[in-house]
C-alpha positions in Angstrom: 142.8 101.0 116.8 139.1 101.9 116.9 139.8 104.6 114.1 141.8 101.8 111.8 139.4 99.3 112.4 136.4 101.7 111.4 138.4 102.9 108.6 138.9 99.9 107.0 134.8 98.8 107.3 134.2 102.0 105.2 136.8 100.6 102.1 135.2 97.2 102.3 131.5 98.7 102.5 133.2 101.4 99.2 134.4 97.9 97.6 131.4 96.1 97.9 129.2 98.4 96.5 131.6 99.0 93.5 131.3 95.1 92.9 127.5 94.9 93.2 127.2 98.2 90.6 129.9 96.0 88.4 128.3 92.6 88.7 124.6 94.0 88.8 122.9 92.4 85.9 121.0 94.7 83.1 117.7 94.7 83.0 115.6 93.7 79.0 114.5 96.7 79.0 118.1 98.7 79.8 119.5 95.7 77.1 117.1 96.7 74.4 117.6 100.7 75.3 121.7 100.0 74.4 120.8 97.8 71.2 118.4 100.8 70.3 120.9 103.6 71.1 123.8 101.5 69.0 121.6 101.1 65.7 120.4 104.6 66.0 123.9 105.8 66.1 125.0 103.2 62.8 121.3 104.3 60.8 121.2 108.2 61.4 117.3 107.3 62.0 114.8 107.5 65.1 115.0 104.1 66.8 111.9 102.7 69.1 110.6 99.8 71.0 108.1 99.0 73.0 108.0 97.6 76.5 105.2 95.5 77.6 104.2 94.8 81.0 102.4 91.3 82.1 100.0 91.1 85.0 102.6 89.1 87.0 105.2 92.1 86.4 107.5 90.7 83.7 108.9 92.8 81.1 108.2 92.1 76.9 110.1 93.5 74.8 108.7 94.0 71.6 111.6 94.9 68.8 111.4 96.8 65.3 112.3 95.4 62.4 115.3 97.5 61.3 116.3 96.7 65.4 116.0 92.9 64.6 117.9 93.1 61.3 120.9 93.8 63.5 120.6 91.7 66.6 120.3 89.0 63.8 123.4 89.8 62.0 125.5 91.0 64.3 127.4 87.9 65.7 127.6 86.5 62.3 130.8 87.0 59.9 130.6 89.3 56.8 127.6 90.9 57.9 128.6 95.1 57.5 127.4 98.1 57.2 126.0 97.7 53.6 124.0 94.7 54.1 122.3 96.5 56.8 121.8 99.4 54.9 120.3 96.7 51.8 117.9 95.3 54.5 116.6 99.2 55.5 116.6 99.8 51.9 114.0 97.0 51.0 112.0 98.0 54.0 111.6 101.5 52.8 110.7 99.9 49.5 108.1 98.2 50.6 106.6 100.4 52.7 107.0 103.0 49.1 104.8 100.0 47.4 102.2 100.1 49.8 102.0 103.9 50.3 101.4 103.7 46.0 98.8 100.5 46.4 96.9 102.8 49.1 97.0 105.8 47.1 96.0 104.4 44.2 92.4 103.0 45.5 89.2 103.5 44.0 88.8 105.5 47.0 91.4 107.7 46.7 90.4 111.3 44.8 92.7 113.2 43.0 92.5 117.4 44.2 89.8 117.9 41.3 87.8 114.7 41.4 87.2 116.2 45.6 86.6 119.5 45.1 83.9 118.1 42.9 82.8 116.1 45.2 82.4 118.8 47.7 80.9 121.4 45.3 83.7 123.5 45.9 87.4 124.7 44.3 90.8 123.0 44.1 92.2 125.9 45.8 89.6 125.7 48.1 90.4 122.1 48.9 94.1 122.9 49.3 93.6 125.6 51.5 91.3 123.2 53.9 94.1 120.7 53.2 96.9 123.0 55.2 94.4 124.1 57.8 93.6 120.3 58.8 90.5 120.4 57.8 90.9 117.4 55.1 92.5 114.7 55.3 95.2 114.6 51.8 97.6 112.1 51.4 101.1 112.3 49.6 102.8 110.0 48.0 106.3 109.7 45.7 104.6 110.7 42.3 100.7 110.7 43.0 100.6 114.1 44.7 98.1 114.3 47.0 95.0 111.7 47.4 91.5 112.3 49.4 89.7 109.4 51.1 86.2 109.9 49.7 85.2 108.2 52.7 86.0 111.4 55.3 82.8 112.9 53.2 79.8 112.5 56.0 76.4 112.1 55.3 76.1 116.3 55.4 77.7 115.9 52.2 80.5 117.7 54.5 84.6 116.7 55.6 84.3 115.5 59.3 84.0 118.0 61.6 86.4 116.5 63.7 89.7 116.4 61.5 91.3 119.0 62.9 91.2 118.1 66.4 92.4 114.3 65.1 95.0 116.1 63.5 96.0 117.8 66.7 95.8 114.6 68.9 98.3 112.6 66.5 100.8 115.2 66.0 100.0 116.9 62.9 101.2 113.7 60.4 98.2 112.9 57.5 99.0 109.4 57.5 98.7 108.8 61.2 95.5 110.1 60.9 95.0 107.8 58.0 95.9 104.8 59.7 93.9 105.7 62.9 90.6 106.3 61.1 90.7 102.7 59.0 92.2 100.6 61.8 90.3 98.7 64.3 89.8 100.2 67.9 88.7 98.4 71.5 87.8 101.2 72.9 85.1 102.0 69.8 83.8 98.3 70.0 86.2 97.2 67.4 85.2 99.5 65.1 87.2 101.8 62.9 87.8 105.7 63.5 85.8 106.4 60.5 82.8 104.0 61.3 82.5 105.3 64.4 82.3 108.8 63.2 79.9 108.3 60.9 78.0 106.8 63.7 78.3 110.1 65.9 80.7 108.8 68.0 82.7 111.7 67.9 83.7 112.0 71.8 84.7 108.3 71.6 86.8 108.6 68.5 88.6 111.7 70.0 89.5 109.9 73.2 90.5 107.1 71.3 93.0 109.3 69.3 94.3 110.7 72.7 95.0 107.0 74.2 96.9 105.9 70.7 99.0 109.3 71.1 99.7 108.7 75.0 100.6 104.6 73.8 103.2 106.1 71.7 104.8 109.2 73.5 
């Protein structure tokens, strides 16, 4: 009887974790990692969000629009493939019509216009240009821009592009949005202020800690 008795404790202990692995509630974060894996799979397209954590532990889920398109639409009737496909399709229209407003600034240098600027060639511009050692931006029909601002008071490009390039993977427009956005750890100053301030330790770091926030 002692084996039959200790038998059956083992299949109730076996049931009763089964139930708590069945009836164990998801966390957000595991919630918004299924919602992000299901509109990855529908959109062909890399899907991210980002978890925040408060001081008292709680998790905040922060979503993406093309992520919030769907949670909104998906528990009303009618709402398919296509007009999620409309609503990704205006977003990348906008963000099109930006790209040409930026590129199209009285900052912006065509290939020529910096080469002069620099005293130099336009091959020699597009030769820096693939080595990372200029910052030129592309757009749908422009071809490729240069912020007359990464000119330092030398007269030179920042010294410092290449390694920025390094840090944020490579991508001109990350590096774009890096050096004109506002920073905490430079005082609340942009990339390129800072630079031109001789910050350059600072503004390196500060490209490392945006690349580690979005690894």
């Amino acid at each position: 009887m002692a084996v039959v008795r200790t038998r059956r404790q083992v299949r109730r202990k076996a049931r009763a974790r089964v139930g708590a692995k069945v009836f164990k509630r998801r966390t957000p974060v595991q919630k918004a990692y299924a919602e992000a894996v299901k509109l990855s799979r529908q959109t062909g397209k890399v899907v991210r969000f980002v978890v925040g954590i408060r001081p008292d532990g709680a998790e905040n889920i922060t979503p993406i629009e093309e992520r919030s398109v769907t949670i909104a639409n998906q528990n009303q009737p009618g709402v398919g493939a296509s007009e999620l496909d409309r609503a990704l399709g205006e977003a990348r229209h906008r963000g099109q019509q930006r790209v040409s407003e930026i590129l199209a600034g009285p900052e912006m240098l065509s290939a020529d216009a910096f080469a002069e600027r620099l005293g130099t060639t336009r091959a020699t511009v597009t030769a820096w240009r693939h080595r990372k050692q200029v910052l030129g931006l592309e757009g749908a029909t422009r071809g490729y821009r240069f912020p007359e601002w990464q000119v330092g008071d030398d007269g030179k490009p920042f010294k410092v592009l290449p390694e920025l390039f390094d840090r944020l993977g490579g991508d001109a427009w990350a590096v774009y949005r890096f050096l004109v956005q506002l920073h905490p750890e430079l005082g609340d100053m942009t990339g390129k202020e800072a630079l031109r301030k001789g910050r350059v330790s600072e503004v390196v770091e500060a490209a490392e800690s945006v690349a580690r926030a979005f690894a």
